[in-house]
C-alpha positions as CSV (number, residue, x, y, z in Angstrom):
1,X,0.0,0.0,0.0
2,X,1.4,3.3,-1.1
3,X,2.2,5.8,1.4
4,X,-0.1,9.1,2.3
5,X,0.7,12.5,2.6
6,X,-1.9,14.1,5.5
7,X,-1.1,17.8,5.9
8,X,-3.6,19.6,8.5
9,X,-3.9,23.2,6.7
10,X,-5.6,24.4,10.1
11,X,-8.3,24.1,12.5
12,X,-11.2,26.4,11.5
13,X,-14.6,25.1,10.7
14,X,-18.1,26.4,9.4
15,X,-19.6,22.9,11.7
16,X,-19.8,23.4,15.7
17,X,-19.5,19.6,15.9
18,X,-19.7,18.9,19.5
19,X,-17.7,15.7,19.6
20,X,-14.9,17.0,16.9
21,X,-11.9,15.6,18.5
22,X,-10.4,18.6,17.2
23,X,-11.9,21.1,19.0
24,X,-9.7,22.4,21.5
25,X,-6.6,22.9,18.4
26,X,-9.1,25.7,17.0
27,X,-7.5,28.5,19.1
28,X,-4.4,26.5,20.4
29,X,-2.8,26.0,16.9
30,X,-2.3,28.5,13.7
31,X,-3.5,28.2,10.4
32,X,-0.6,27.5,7.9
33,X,0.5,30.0,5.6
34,X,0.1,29.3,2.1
35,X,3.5,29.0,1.3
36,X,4.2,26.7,4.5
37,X,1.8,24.5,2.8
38,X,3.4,24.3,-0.7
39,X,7.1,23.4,1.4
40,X,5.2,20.6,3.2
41,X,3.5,19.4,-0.5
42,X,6.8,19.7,-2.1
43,X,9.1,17.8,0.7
44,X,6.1,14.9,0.9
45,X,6.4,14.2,-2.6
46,X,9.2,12.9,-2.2
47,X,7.8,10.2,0.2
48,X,4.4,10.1,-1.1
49,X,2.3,10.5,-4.5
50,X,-1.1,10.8,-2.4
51,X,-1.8,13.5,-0.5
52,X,-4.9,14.3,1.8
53,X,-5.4,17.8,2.1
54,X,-7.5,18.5,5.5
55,X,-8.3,21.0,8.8
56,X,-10.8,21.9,10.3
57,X,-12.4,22.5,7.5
58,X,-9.9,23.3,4.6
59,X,-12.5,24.0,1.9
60,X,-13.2,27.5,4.2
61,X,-9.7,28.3,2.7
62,X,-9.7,31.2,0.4
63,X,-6.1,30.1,-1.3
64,X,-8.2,26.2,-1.5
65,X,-7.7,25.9,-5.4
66,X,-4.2,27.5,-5.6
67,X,-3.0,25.0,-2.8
68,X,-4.9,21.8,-4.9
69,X,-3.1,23.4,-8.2
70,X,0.3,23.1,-6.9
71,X,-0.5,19.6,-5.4
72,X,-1.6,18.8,-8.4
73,X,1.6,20.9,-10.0
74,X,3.6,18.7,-7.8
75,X,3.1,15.6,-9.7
76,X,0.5,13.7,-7.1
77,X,-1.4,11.2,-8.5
78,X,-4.0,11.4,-5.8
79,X,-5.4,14.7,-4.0
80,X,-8.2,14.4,-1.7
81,X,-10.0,17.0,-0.3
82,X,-11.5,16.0,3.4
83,X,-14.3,17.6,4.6
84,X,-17.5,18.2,5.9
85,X,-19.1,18.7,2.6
86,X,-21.3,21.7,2.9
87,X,-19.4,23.2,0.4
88,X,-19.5,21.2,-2.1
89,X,-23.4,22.2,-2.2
90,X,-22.5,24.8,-4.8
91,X,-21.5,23.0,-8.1
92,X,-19.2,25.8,-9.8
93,X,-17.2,25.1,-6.3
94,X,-16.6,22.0,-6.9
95,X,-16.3,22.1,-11.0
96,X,-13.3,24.4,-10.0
97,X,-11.8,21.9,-7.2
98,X,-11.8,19.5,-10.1
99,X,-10.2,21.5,-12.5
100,X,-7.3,22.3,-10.2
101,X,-6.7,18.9,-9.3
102,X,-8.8,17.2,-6.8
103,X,-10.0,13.9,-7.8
104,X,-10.8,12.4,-4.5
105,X,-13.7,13.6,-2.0
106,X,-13.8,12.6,1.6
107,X,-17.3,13.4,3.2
108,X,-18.2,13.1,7.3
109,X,-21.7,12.0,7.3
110,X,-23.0,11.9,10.4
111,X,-26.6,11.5,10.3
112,X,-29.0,10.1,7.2
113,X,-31.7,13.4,8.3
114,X,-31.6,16.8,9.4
115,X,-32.5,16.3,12.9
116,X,-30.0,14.2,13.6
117,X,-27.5,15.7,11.7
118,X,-27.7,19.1,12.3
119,X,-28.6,18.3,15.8
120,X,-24.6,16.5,16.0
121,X,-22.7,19.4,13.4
122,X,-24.5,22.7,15.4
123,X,-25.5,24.1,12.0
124,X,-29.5,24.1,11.3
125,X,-29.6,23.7,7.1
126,X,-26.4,21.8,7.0
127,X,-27.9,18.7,6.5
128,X,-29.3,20.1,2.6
129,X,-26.0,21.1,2.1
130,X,-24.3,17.7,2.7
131,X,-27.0,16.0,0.3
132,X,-27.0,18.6,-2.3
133,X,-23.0,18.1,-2.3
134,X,-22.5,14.1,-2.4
135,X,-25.5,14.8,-5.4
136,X,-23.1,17.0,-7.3
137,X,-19.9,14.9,-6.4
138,X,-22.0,11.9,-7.5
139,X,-22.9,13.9,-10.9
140,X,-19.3,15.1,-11.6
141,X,-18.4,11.3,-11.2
142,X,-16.0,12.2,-8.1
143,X,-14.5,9.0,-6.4
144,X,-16.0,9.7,-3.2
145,X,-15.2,8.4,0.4
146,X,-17.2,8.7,3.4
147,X,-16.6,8.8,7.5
148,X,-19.2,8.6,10.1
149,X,-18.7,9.2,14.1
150,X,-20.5,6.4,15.6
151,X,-22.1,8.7,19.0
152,X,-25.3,8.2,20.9
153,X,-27.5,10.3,18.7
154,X,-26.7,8.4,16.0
155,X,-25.8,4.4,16.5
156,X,-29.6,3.9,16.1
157,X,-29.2,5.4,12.1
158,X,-26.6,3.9,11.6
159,X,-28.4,1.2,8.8
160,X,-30.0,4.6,7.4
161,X,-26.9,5.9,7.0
162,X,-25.5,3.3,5.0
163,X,-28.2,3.1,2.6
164,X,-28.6,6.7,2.0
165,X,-24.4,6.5,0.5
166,X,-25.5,3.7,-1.4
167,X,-27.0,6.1,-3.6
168,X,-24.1,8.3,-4.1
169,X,-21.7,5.8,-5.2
170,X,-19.5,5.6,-2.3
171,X,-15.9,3.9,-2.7
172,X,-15.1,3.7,0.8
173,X,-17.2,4.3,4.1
174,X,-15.2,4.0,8.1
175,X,-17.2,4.0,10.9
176,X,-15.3,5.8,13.9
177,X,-16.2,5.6,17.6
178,X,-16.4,8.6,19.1
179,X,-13.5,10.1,20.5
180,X,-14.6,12.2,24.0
181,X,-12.8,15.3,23.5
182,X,-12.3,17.8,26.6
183,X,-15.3,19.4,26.1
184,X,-17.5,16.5,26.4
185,X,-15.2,14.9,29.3
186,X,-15.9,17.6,31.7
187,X,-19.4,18.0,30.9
188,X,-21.6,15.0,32.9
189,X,-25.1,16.3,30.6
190,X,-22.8,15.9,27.4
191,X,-21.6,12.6,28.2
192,X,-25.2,11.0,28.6
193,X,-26.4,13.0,25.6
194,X,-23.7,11.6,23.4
195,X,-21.4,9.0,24.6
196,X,-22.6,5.8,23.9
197,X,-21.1,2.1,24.9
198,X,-19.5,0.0,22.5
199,X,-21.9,-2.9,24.2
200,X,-25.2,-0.5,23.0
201,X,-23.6,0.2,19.4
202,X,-22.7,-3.1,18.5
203,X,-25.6,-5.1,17.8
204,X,-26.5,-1.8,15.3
205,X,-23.3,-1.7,13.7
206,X,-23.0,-5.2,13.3
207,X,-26.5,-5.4,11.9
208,X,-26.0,-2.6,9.5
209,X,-22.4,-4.9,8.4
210,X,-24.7,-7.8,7.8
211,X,-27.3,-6.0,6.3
212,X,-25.5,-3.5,4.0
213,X,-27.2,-3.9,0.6
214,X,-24.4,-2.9,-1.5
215,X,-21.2,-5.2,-1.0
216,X,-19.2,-2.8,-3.4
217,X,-18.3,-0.6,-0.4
218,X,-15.4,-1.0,1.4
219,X,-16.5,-0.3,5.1
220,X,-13.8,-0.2,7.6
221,X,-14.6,0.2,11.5
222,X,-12.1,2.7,13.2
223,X,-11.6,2.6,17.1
224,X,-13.4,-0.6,17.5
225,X,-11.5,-3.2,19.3
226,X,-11.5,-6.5,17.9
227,X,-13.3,-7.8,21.5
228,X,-16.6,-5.5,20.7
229,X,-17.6,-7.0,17.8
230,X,-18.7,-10.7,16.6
231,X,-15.6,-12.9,15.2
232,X,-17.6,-12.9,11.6
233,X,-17.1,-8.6,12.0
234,X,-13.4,-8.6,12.1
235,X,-12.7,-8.1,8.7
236,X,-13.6,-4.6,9.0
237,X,-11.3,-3.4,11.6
238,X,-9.1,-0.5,10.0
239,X,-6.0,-1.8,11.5
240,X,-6.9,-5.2,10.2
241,X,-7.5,-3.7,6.4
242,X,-4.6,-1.6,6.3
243,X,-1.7,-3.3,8.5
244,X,1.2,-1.1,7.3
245,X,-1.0,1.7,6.4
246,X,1.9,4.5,7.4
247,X,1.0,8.6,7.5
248,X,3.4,11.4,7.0
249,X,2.1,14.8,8.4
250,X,4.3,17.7,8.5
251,X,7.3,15.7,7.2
252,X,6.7,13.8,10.3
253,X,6.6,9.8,10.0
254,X,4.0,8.2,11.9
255,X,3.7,4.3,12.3
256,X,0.0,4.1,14.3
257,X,0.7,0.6,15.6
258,X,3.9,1.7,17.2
259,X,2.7,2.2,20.9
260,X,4.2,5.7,21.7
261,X,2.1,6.8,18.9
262,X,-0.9,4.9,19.9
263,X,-0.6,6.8,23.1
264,X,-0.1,10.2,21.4
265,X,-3.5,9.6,20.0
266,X,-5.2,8.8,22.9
267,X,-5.6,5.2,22.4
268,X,-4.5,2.2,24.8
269,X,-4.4,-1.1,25.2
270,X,-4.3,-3.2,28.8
271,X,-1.9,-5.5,30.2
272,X,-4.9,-8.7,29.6
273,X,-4.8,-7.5,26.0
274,X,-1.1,-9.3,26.0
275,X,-3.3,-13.0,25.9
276,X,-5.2,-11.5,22.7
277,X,-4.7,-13.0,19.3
278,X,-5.4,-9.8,17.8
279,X,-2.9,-7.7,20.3
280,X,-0.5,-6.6,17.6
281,X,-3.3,-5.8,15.2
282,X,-5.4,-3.5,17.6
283,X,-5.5,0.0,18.0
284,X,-7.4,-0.8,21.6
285,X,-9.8,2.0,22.9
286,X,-9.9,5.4,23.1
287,X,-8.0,6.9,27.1
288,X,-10.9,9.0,27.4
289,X,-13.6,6.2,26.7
290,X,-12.1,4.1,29.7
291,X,-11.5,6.8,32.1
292,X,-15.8,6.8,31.8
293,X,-16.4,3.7,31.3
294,X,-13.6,1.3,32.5
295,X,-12.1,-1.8,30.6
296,X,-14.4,-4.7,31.7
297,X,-15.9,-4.9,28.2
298,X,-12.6,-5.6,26.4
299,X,-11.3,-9.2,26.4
300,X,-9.0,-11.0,24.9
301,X,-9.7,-13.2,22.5
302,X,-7.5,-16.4,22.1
């Protein structure tokens, strides 16, 4: 698998999402310059010919299509654009995305209907945004990728969801268990509004798996341990699909099975977790899930 070039542009956002791990970075770190992001595009290319450009919210950037024209100048074969997709709602937006050089569209869909996904991004109307936008990706034949936070308000949809991207002609879908930023951790009303078990989500997730009514999606589960799901439902743990999946950032090399990094990222694993077959393989759970919740639902399996 070839190697990915992930450069963070910044940390401001048009969403409010509540549970965005990346909250607290919004006033903490700076926006990068444009030319600080044409050094990093230029020194990653020669480590990597895909390149994820991403924030916050990096189609908010007015220097957007200049910085996808010089990816694209560059020489990579691959630029994705991540976002939240509201503005991809307006098609002479994304007709000039194209035309500089993007040719890969990552979308968060966190909700198959405006209650529950406006309720989850903070934004009333952002819901007829998203659609409208995967419409005109699907209609400008984009490859297009998806990513959902799995949370309380939404582990119930989660079979809705999945149908509603089968329309759209979705390449790839990951299902992520929420991460419980500091905002959520320090706020008890939060935590029951939104932070669900993995032993509530799983029958749902594993139903929509089982259920999923187009087999041409490649749906990956992201913060799941291997112990939370069914042995049938293992197949779709990230680490599992994309063992020596390795991320430069920055110029920075990042191996996410190496345990420093692991830790970095706020994930762990326990000393039973040593017995598991699956130990090397697993990311384990998030810190901030089992400071609420404790470890007794993850077991190893032998």
């Amino acid at each position: 698998m070839g190697k990915t070039s992930v450069i963070k542009t910044g940390f401001q956002c048009n969403n409010n999402c509540v549970f965005c791990i990346q909250n607290n970075s919004r006033d903490q770190k700076k926006t990068l310059t444009t030319e600080e992001v044409k050094k990093i595009l230029k020194k990653n290319y020669e480590i990597s010919r895909e390149v994820v450009l991403t924030g916050g919210e990096v189609t908010i950037r007015k220097d957007i299509f200049e910085l996808v024209g010089f990816a694209k100048h560059c020489g990579y074969e691959t630029i994705q654009i991540q976002s939240n997709g509201r503005m991809f709602f307006y098609m002479d937006f994304c007709k000039r995305l194209i035309d500089a050089g993007a040719n890969e569209f990552c979308v968060s869909v966190h909700g198959s209907n405006p209650q529950i996904y406006d309720d989850l991004i903070g934004v009333k109307g952002g819901f007829k945004q998203l659609y409208q936008g995967l419409s005109n990706l699907k209609d400008l034949k984009q490859k297009i990728c998806t990513n959902v936070v799995v949370t309380k308000l939404n582990y119930k949809d989660l079979a809705n969801i999945f149908k509603m991207l089968s329309g759209f002609n979705i390449s790839e879908c990951d299902f992520s268990f929420l991460c419980v930023n500091q905002n959520i951790a320090k706020n008890e009303k939060l935590i029951e509004k939104i932070v669900s078990r993995y032993t509530e989500v799983r029958p749902y997730i594993e139903n929509c798996l089982y259920e999923r009514i187009d087999n041409s999606i490649n749906v990956r589960l992201e913060a799941f341990p291997f112990c939370v799901l069914g042995e049938k439902y293992h197949s779709f743990v990230k680490r599992l699909c994309v063992p020596n999946n390795v991320v430069y950032e920055e110029n920075e090399v990042f191996d996410f099975m190496e345990k420093k990094v692991m830790s970095d990222i706020g994930k762990e694993k326990f000393e039973k977790c040593k017995q598991c077959k699956f130990y090397d393989r697993c990311e384990g759970p998030w810190i901030s899930y089992v400071k609420i919740f404790g470890s007794d639902e993850f077991n190893p399996i032998k």
